[in-house]
C-alpha positions as CSV (number, residue, x, y, z in Angstrom):
1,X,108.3,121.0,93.0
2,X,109.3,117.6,95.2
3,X,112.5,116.5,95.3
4,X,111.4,113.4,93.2
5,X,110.1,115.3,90.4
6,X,113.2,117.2,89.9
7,X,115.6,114.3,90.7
8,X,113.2,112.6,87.8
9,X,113.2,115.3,86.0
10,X,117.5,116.1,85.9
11,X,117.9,113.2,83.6
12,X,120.6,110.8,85.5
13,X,120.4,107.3,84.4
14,X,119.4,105.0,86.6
15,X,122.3,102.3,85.7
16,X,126.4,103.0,86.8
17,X,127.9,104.3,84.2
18,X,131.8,104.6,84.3
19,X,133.7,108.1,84.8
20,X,136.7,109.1,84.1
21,X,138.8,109.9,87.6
22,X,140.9,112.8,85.9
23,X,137.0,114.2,85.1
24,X,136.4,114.3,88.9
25,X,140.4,115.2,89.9
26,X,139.5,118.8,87.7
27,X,137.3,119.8,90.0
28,X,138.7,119.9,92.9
29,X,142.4,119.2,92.7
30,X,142.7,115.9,94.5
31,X,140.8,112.9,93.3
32,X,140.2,112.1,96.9
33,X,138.4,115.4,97.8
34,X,136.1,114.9,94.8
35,X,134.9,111.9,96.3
36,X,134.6,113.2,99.9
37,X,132.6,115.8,98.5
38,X,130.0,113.4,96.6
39,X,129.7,110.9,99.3
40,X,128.7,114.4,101.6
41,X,126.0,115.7,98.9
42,X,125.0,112.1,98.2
43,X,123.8,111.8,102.2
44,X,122.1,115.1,101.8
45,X,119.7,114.1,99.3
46,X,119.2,110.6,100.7
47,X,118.3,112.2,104.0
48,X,115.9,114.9,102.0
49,X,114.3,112.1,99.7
50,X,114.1,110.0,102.8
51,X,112.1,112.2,105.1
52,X,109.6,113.3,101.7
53,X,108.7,109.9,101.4
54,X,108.3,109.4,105.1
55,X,106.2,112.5,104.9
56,X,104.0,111.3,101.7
57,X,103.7,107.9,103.4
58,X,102.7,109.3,106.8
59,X,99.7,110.5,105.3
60,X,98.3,106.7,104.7
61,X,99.6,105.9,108.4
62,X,96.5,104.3,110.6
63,X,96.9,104.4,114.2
64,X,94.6,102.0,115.2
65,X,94.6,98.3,114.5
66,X,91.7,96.7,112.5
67,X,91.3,94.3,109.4
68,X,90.8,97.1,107.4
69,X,94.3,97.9,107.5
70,X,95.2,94.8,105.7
71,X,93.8,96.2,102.1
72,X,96.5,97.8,99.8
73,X,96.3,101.1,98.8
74,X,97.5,101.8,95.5
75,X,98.2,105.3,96.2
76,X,100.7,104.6,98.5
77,X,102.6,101.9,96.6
78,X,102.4,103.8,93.4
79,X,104.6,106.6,95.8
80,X,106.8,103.9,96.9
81,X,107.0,102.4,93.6
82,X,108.1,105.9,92.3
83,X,110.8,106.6,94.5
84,X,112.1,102.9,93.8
85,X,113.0,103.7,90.2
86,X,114.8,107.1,91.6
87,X,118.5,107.3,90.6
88,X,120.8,106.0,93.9
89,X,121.6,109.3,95.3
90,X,125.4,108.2,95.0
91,X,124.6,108.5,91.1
92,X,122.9,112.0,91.4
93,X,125.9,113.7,93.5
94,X,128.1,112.6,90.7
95,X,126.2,114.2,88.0
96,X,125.6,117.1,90.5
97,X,129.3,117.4,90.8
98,X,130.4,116.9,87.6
99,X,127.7,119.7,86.2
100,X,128.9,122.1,88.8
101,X,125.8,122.3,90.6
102,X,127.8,121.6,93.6
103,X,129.3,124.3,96.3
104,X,132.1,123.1,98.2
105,X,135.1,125.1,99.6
106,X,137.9,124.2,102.0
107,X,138.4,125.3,105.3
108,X,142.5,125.4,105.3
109,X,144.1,125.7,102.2
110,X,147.0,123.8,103.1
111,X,145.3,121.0,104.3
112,X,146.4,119.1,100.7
113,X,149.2,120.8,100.2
């Protein structure tokens, strides 16, 4: 299954919703690690959903130069159209973190102590 269909799939609204910050303090301890951690995860799946849509788009590529590149093809902006209405990937690290789907762990222990 593509990463679109089961980002699609997971449920996360599309719109910012507000969050409580004692919700995302829980998990980790410090409010500030929390947010560390969801900026990292939300690169991850930009980068992933990034390269699968340069992938799907790659297939429509024409190396050559000719009029008949000009016509659309509706394949290939039904795909972009599709990953348009995705969630922002900052939106589906949250609700990744906040469902514990998440691994994270600390490298010194004392580092926030």
């Amino acid at each position: 299954m593509s990463k679109l269909r089961r980002h699609l799939s997971a449920n996360t609204a599309s719109n910012v919703e507000p969050r409580k910050l004692s919700d995302l303090k829980e998990k980790s301890g410090n409010l500030y690690e929390s947010i560390a951690v969801i900026a990292k995860r939300a690169n991850q799946i930009n980068i992933a959903i990034k390269e699968e849509l340069h992938n799907k788009l790659e297939e429509f590529a024409s190396h050559t130069d000719s009029l008949e590149e000009i016509h659309e093809n509706k394949e290939q902006i039904e795909i972009s159209r599709a990953y348009e209405r995705m969630p922002n990937p900052a939106l589906l690290a949250t609700t990744e973190f906040l469902e514990d789907k998440v691994y994270f762990r600390r490298d010194d222990e004392n580092l926030f102590q």
